[in-house]
N, C-alpha and C positions, 0 to 999 in steps of 0.2 A: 657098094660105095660109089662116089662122084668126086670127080673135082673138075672146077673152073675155074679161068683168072676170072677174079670179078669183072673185070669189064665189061667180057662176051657175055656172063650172065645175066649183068644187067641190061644187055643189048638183046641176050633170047629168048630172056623170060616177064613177060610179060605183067603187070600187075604185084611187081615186089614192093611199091610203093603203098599197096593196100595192107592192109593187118590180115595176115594168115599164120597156118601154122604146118607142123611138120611131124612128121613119127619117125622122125633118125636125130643123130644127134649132127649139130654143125659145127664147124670151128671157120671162122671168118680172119684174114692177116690183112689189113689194110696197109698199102706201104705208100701211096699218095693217094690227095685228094681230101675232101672233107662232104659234108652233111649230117644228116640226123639218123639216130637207129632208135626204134623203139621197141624195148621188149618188155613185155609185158605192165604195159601204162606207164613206165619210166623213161625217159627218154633220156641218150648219148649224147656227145658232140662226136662226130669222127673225126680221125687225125690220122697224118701218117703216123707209121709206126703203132698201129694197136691190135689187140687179138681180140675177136669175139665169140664165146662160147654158147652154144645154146644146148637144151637138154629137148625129147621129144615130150609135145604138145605145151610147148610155151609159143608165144604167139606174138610173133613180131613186124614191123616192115620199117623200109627206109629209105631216108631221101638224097640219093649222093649225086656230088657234082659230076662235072661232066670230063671230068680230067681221074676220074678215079681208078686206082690200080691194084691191083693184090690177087688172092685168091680164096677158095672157099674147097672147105674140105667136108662131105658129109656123108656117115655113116651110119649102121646100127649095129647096137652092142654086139651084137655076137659078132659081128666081123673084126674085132679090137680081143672082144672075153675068149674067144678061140684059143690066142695064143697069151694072153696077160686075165685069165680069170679074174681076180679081184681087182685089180690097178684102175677101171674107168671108173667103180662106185668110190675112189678114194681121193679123186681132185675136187677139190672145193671149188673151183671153179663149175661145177657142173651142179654144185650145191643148192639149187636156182632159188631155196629158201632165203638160206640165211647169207648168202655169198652176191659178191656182184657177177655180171655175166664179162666185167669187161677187164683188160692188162692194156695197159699203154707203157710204151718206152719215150724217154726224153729224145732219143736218139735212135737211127737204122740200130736195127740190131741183126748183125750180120750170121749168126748162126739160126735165128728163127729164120730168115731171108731165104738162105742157102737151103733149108731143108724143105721149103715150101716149094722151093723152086724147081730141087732134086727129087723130090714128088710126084710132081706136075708132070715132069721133062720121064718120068717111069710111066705114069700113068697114058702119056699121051704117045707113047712111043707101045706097039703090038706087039711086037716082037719078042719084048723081054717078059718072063712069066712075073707078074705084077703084085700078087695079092701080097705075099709075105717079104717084099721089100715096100708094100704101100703103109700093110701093119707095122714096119720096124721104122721107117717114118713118122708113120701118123704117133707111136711112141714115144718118138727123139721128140717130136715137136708138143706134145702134151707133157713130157719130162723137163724139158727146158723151160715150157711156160708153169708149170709147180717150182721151178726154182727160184723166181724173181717173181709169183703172186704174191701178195703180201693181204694176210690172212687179219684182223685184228682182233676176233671171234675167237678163234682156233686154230692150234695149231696139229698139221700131221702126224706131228711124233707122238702126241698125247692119246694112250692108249681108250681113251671113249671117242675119239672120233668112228672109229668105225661102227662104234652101236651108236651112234645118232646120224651118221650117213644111213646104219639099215633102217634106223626109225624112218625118215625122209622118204626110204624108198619104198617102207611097207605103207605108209602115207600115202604117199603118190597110187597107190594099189589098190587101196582099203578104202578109201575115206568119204566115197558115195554111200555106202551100205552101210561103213562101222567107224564109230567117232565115238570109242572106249576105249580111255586108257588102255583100262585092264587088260582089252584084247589084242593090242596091239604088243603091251608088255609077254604077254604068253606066249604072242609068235618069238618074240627074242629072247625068253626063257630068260625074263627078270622080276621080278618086282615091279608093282605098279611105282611105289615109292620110290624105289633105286633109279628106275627111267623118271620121272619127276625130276629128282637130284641133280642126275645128268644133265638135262635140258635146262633146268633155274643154275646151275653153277658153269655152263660154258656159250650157252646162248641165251640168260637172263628172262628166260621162258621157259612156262609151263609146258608139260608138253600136248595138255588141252591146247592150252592157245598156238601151237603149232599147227595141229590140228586145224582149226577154226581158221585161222587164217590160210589154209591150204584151201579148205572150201571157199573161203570169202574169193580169193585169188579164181577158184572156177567161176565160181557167179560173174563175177565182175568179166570175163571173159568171153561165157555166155552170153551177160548183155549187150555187149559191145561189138560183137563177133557173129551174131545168128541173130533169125528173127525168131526165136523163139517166145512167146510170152512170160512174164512173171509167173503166170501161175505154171506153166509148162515146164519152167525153171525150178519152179520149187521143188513139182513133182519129181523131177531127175536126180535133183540131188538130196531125195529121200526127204522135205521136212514133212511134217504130219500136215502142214497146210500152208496157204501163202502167208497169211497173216504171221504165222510163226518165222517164214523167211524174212519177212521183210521188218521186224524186231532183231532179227540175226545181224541184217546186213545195215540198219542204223546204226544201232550199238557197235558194228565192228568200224562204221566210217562216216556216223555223222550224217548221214544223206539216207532217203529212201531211195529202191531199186527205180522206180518212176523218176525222181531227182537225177539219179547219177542216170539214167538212160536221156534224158532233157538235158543233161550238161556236156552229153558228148559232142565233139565235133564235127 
């Protein structure tokens, strides 16, 4: 794990301004300052007082002013699942599907503040043995921000969130090689029908079209992010030919891969 006040990171790292991406997860506390965040082709306002969450290989960057304050917390699961095994697959915030990545407060909020802070001030201090007061922080501060997310999807209590949290994450796993229901429903030991249900009654989608737009989400990634070729693209993510990609990826947005690589900025 890492942490930085935002500031020094934006002063040592170089190129956060470009679109990259990451294999840990991050959590972002802005407490002054403003500019833009972009994740994954959606773009923020920043403000004081907001949180940002990212999951690994979502792909972001941004533009902040010159007065900006906060800190940046970043992990990978097992250093969190170690000691809370299931709790990180269960924040919607990390949902990167169907959830936004961002919580904003009208106002300081003095208990995220305090525990960022008490964090930092462990993290940056040697002496103290760190790991399992960085983990019961990095807790308190993902606990408090599930209390005041405001879900309008889904809620936690509702006993199928955690089988379409695991659909998301066998998605996230599967979905270069296998974009079948059925297979996906066999790793969760359901019904293809019962996963359907779940997905058209709590997120008003298929769970094909979850699917499909996981892939379209890679593609549009690829294009934008790598020089890789269309047809090089296709290849990757398994379709039998370009031509068939690029039927994929109108029908999912209206534009060919050629078009939306031309419209980028």
């Amino acid at each position: 794990m890492y942490m930085s006040r935002l500031e020094d990171l934006v002063q040592a790292m170089q190129g956060t301004d470009q679109p990259h991406t990451h294999d840990f997860y991050l959590v972002v506390y802005v407490e002054k300052g403003s500019g833009q965040h972009i994740i994954d082709f959606k773009s923020y306002d920043i403000q004081p007082n907001q949180l940002f969450f990212l999951s690994p290989g979502q792909v972001h960057n941004w533009d902040l002013s010159t007065d900006i304050k906060g800190y940046t917390f970043f992990f990978e699961a097992p250093f969190f699942t170690s000691i809370y095994p299931q709790r990180l697959f269960e924040y919607p915030f990390f949902h990167t599907l169907q959830h936004s990545p961002e919580l904003a407060f009208d106002q300081p909020h003095q208990e995220i503040s305090h525990l960022f802070e008490g964090a930092f001030q462990c993290y940056a201090t040697e002496k103290i043995p760190k790991e399992g007061m960085l983990q019961a922080y990095l807790f308190l501060i993902l606990e408090h921000a599930q209390r005041f997310y405001k879900s309008e999807q889904i809620s936690e209590l509702h006993g199928h969130y955690r089988k379409i949290r695991q659909f998301e994450e066998l998605v996230n796993q599967y979905f270069i090689e296998d974009r079948e229901v059925r297979s996906f429903a066999q790793r969760m030991h359901l019904s293809p029908n019962y996963l359907n249900a779940i997905c058209k009654t709590y997120l008003n989608k298929t769970a094909s079209q979850l699917i499909q737009e996981r892939v379209l989400v890679e593609a549009q990634r690829l294009l934008t992010h790598t020089s890789m070729s269309i047809k090089e693209i296709s290849y990757h993510l398994h379709f039998k030919d370009t031509s068939y990609f690029s039927r994929f990826f109108r029908k999912m947005t209206g534009r060919s891969p050629i078009e939306f690589k031309q419209q980028l900025p």
